[in-house]
BAVEXVEX-540026 format. One record per residue (C-alpha): x, y, z; residue in three letters. Coordinates in steps of 0.5 Angstrom, whole numbers, padded with zeros to 4 digits, always signed. Layout:
BAVEXVEX-540026
XYZALA;...
END
This chain:
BAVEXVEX-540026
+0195+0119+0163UNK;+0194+0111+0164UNK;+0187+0111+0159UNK;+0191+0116+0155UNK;+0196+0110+0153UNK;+0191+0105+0153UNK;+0188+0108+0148UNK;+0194+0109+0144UNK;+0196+0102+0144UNK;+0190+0098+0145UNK;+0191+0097+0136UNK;+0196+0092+0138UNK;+0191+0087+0142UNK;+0186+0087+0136UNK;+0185+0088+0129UNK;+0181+0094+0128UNK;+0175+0090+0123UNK;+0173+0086+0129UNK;+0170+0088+0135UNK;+0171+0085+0142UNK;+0167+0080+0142UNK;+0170+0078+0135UNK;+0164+0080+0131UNK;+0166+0083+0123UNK;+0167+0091+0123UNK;+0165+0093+0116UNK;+0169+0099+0113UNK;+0166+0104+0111UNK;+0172+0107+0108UNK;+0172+0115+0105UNK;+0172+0116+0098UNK;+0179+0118+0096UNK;+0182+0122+0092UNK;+0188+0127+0091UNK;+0194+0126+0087UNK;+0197+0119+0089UNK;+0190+0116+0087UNK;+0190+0120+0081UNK;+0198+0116+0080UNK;+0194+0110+0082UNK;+0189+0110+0076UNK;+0193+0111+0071UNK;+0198+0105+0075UNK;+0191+0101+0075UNK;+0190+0102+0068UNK;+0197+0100+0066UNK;+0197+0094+0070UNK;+0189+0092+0068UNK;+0190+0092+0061UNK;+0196+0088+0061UNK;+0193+0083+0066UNK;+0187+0083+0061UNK;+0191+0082+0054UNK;+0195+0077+0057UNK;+0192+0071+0054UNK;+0190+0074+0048UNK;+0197+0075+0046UNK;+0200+0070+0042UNK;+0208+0068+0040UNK;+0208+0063+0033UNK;+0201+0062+0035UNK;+0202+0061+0042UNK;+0199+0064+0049UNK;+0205+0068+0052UNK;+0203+0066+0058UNK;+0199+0059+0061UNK;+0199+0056+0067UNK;+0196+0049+0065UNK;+0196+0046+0072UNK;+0191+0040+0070UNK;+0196+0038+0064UNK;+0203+0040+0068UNK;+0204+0045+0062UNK;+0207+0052+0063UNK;+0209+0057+0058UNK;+0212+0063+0059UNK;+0214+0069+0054UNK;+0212+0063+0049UNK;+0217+0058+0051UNK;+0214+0052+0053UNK;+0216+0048+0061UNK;+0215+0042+0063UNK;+0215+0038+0070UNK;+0222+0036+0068UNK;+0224+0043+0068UNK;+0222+0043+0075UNK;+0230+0045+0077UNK;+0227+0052+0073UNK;+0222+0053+0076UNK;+0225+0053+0084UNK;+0230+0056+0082UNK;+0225+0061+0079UNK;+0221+0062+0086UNK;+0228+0062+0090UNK;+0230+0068+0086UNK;+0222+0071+0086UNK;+0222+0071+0094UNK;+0230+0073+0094UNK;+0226+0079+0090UNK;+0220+0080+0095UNK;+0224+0080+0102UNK;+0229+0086+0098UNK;+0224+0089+0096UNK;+0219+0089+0102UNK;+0226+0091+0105UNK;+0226+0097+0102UNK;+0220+0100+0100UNK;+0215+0096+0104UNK;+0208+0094+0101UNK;+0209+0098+0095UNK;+0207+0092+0091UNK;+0200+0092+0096UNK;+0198+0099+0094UNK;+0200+0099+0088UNK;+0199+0092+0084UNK;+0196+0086+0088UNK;+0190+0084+0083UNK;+0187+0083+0091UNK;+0188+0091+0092UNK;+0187+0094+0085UNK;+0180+0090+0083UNK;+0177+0092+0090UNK;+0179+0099+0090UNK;+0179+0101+0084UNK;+0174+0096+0080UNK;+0169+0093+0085UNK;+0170+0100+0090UNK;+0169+0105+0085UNK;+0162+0101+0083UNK;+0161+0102+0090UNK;+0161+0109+0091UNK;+0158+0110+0084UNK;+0151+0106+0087UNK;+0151+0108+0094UNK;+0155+0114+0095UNK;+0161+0116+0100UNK;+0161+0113+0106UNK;+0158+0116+0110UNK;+0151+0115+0105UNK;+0153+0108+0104UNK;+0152+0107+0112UNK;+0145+0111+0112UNK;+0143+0105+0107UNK;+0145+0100+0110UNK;+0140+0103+0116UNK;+0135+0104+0112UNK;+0129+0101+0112UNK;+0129+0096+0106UNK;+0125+0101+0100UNK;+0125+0100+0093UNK;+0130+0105+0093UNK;+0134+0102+0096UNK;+0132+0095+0093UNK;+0134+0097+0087UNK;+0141+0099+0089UNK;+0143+0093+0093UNK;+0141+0088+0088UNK;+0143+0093+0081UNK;+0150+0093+0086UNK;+0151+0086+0087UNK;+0149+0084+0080UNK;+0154+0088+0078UNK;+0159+0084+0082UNK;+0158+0078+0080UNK;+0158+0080+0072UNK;+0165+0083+0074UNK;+0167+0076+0078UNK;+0164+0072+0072UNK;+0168+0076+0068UNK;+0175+0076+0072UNK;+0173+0067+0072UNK;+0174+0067+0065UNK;+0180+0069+0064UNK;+0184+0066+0070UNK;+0181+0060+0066UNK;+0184+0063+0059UNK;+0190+0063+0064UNK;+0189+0056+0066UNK;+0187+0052+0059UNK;+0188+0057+0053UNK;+0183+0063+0050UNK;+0182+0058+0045UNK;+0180+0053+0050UNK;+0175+0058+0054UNK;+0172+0059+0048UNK;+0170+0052+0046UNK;+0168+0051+0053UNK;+0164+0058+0052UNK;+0161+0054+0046UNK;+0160+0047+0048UNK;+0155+0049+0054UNK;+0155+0046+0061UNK;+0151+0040+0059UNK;+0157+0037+0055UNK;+0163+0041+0059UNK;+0160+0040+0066UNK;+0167+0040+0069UNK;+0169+0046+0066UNK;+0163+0050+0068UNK;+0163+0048+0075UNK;+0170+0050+0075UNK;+0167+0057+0072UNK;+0162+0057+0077UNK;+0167+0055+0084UNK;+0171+0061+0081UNK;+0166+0066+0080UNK;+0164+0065+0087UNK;+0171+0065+0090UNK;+0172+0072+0087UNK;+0164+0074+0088UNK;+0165+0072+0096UNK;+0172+0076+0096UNK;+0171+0082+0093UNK;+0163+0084+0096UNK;+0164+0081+0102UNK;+0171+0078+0105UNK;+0174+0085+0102UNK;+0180+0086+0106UNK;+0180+0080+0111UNK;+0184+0077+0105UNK;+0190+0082+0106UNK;+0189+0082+0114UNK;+0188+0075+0115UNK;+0189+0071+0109UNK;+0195+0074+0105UNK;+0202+0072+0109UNK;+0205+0077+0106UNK;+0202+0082+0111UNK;+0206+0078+0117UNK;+0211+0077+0113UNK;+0213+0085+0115UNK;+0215+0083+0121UNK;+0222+0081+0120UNK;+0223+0084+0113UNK;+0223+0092+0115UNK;+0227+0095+0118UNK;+0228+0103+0121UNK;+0231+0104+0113UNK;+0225+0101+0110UNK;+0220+0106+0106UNK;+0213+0106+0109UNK;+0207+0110+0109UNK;+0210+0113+0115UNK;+0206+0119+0120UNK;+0212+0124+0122UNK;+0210+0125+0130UNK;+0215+0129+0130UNK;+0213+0135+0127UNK;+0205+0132+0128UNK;+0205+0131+0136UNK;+0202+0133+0140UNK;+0196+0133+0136UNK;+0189+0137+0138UNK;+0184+0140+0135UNK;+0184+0147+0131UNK;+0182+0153+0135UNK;+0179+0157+0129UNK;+0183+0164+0129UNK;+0188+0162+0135UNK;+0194+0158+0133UNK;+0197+0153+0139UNK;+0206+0154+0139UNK;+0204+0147+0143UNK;+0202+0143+0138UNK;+0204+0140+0132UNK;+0201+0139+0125UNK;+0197+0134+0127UNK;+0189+0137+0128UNK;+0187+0130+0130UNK;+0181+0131+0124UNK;+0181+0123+0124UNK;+0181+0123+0115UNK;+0187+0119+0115UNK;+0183+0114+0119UNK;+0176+0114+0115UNK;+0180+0114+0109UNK;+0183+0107+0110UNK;+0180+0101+0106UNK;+0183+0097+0112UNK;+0180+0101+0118UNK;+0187+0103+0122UNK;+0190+0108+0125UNK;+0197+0110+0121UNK;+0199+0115+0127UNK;+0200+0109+0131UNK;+0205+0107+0126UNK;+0207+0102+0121UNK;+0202+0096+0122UNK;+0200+0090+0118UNK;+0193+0091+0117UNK;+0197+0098+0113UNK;+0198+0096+0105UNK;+0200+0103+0103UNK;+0194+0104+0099UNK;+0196+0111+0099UNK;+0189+0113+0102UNK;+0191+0117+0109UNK;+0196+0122+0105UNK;+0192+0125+0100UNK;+0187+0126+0106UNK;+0193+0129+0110UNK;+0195+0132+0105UNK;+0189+0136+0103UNK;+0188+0138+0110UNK;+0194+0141+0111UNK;+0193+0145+0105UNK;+0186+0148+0107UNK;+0190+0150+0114UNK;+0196+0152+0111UNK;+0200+0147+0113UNK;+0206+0144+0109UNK;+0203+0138+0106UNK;+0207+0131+0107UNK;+0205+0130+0115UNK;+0203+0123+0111UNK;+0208+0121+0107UNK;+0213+0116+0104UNK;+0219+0116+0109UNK;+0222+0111+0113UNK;+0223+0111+0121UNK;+0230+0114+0121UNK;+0228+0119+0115UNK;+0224+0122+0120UNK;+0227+0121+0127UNK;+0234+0123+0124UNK;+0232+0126+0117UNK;+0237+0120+0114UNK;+0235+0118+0108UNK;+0235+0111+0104UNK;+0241+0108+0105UNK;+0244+0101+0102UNK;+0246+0098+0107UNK;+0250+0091+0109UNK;+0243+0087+0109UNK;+0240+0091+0102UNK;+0247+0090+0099UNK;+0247+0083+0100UNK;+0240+0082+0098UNK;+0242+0085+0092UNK;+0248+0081+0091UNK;+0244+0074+0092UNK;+0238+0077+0087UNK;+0244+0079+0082UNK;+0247+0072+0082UNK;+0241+0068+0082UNK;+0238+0071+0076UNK;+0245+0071+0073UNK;+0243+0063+0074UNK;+0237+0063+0072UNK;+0238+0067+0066UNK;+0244+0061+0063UNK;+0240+0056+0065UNK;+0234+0059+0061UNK;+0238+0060+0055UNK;+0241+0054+0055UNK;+0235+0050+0055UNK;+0234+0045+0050UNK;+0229+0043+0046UNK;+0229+0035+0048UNK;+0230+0033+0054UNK;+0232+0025+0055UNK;+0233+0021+0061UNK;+0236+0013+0060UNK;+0236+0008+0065UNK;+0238+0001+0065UNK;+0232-0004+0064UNK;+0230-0006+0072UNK;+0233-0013+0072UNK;+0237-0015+0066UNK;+0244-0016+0066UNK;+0249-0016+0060UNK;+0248-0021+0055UNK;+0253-0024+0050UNK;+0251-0024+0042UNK;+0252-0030+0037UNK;+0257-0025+0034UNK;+0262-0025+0041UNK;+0259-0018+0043UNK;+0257-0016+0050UNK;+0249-0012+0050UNK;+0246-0008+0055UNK;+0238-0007+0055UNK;+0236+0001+0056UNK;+0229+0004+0056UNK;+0230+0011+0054UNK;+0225+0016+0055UNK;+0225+0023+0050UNK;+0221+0029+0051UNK;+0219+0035+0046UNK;+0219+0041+0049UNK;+0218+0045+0043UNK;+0212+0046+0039UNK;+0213+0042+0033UNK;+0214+0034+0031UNK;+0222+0033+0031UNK;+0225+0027+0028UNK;+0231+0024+0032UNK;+0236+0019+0032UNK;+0240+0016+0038UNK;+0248+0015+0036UNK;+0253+0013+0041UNK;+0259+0017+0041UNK;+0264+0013+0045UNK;+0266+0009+0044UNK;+0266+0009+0037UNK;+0266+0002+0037UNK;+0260+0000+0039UNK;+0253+0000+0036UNK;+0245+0001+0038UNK;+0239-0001+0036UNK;+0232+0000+0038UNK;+0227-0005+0038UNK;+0221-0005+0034UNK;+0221+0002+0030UNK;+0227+0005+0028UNK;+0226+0011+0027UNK;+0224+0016+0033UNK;+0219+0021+0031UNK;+0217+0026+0037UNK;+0210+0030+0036UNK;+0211+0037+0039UNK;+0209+0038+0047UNK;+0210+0031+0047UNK;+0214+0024+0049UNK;+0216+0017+0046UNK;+0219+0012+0050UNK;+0223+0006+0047UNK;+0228+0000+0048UNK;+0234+0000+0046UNK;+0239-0005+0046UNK;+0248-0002+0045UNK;+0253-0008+0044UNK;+0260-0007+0045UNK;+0266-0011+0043UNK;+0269-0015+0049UNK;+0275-0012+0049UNK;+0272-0005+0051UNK;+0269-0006+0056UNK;+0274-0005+0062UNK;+0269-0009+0068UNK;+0263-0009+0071UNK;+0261-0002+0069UNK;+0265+0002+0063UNK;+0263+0009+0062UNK;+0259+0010+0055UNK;+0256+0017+0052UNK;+0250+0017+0047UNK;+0248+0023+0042UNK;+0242+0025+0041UNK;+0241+0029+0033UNK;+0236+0032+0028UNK;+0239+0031+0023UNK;+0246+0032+0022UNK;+0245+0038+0029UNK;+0247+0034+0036UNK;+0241+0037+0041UNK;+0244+0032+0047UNK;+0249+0028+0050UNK;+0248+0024+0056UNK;+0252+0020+0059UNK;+0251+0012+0062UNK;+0254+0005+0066UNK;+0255-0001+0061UNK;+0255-0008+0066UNK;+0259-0013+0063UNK;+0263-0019+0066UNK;+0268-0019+0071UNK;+0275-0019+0070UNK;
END
């Protein structure tokens, strides 16, 4: 009975891709197949083709999407941000965590299985490619023992020439997310010898997807991706998991042909769960981090049970106290009040983008100066004042002071301001009020910003001026 417990636990010590003296053990995983895995095709078709049109869709003749880094320039459904949006974006990141924690809450690593870039490139592109070459898992072993025969050249090397195409395809459009579709094609156009850097960045990228995908593999979600580590303090008995029923599989044995045992479960310990999964665990010793609900074991189970006339769902998507008690998922006080925090930052986050301006000006009193008294007898302030366009085309501007009415501003040097579209224009200004307005060292002014006759900000400053 001790060895027994030994062996059912010994999965919490150690990972089932390494072995005991810390050496990688490849997975072999068996090709999947049955209902879910059809669900997942047309799921990775969906989300592929969309990942793949992304940069080519265009609003007013502006990508959809681009994540320009190098340029601190992002754009989302059209709309152009800045570094001065940052309050935007961090509120965007609380709300995308908030959604992650409700999220894995309540139905586990669905987002894993289902749409990680990670999982879906590797099982349903780079695998599919695999199977396709070398055969199922078991013919991919023989392979890999076999003696180097021009057989088994061709293979390895046709394989792995695949991979580094695919991986150079997946490069190029990770670029065109970070520069432009427009831009990757000039880069494309132009050569290495006169886009060096470009075409390093290319080749860094090619071979960080080449590593990941033909040889890392699923160490990128066991040891790299914190979201796995993440579950430990994020599920809970009412989140839904790949789940095995022990109850209804337990206590597993071997089927006796033509003999049925009352004292055992379902569960015939055929082991096809195991081999299925791309992770190489175990799913009958429970939820685990290395699991990310690819779905692979239940299509297993489930035709086994089919061929032994069993019922179907031994494996299935269930939470712990939907199998221990039959209770189904319930929202309970922590899911409302993630729910609750989720509804109310979105609800934030959706003001504030729909209330964004167009410019975005900052004014700030030149470092050193103090007021100054004119010919005229007026008291005058020296500000920079710095606009930003955040719109695609050039705006012309005008900066006028609202209060007090009285008071006048002046720009020095050109006069009129003109700025050009994704672009910033920097001027000093100086404002000069009547004596009698300026209430004492500091009085309150606001300033507008117009196109044309439309006001498009208001801000509001410090005058110094003479003690009184």
């Amino acid at each position: 009975m001790e060895e027994l417990y030994q062996y059912d636990q010994e999965y919490r010590d150690s990972l089932a891709t390494v072995d005991a003296e810390g050496n990688r053990v490849w997975v072999y995983p068996k090709k999947p197949s049955g209902r879910l895995h059809n669900l997942r095709i047309l799921v990775t078709i969906v989300l592929l083709a969309l990942l793949f049109s992304g940069p080519f869709i265009k609003v007013d003749g502006h990508p959809l999407f681009l994540f320009n880094i190098f340029q601190r320039k992002f754009i989302l459904f059209g709309q152009v941000f800045w570094p001065q949006d940052f309050i935007l974006f961090g509120l965007g990141m609380i709300t995308f965590f908030v959604f992650v924690i409700l999220f894995t809450s309540a139905f586990g690593r669905l987002w894993c299985g289902w749409a990680c870039p990670q999982t879906l490139f590797m099982e349903m592109v780079f695998r599919k490619i695999e199977y396709l070459i070398e055969g199922d898992a078991n013919q991919q072993r023989k392979l890999n023992a076999a003696p180097w025969t021009s057989d088994k050249i061709f293979k390895k090397v046709f394989k792995q020439f695949i991979f580094i195409v695919i991986s150079l395809i997946i490069s190029h459009l990770l670029m065109a997310y970070l520069i432009g579709v427009d831009q990757v094609k000039d880069l494309i156009a132009a050569g290495p010898a006169q886009e060096i850097a470009g075409f390093l960045g290319l080749l860094v990228f090619t071979g960080i997807f080449y590593g990941v995908f033909a040889y890392f593999r699923e160490q990128a979600c066991i040891v790299v991706c914190p979201y796995g580590r993440l579950q430990g303090v994020l599920l809970n008995k009412d989140s839904i998991v790949v789940a095995y029923d022990w109850l209804r599989g337990e206590p597993r044995g071997k089927l006796k042909k033509g003999k049925v045992d009352q004292e055992k479960g379902d569960c015939i310990d055929c082991k096809l769960c195991v081999h299925a999964c791309p992770t190489g665990i175990d799913i009958r010793n429970g939820t685990q981090l290395e699991c990310v609900n690819c779905t692979a074991c239940i299509d297993a189970c489930d035709q086994v049970m089919t061929k032994i006339q069993k019922p179907t769902g031994l494996i299935r998507y269930d939470s712990y106290n939907g199998i221990n008690e039959g209770n189904p998922l319930k929202f309970r006080g922590r899911l409302v009040g993630y729910a609750v925090v989720l509804t109310a930052l979105l609800g934030i986050l959706s003001y504030l983008l729909i209330s964004r301006a167009e410019v975005e000006t900052t004014v700030l009193r030149v470092p050193g100066q103090l007021f100054q008294e004119t010919p005229e007898g007026k008291i005058s302030n020296l500000y920079n004042i710095q606009v930003i366009n955040k719109t695609f085309d050039d705006i012309s501007l005008e900066i006028k002071v609202l209060d007090p009415p009285e008071a006048t501003i002046s720009r020095v040097g050109e006069a009129d301001i003109v700025v050009p579209a994704n672009g910033m224009v920097e001027g000093v200004y100086f404002v000069e009020i009547p004596p009698e307005l300026v209430s004492g060292t500091k009085t309150p002014i606001k300033l507008g910003i117009f196109k044309g006759e439309e006001r498009v900000e208001r801000i509001k400053t410090n005058f110094l001026g003479p003690t009184r």
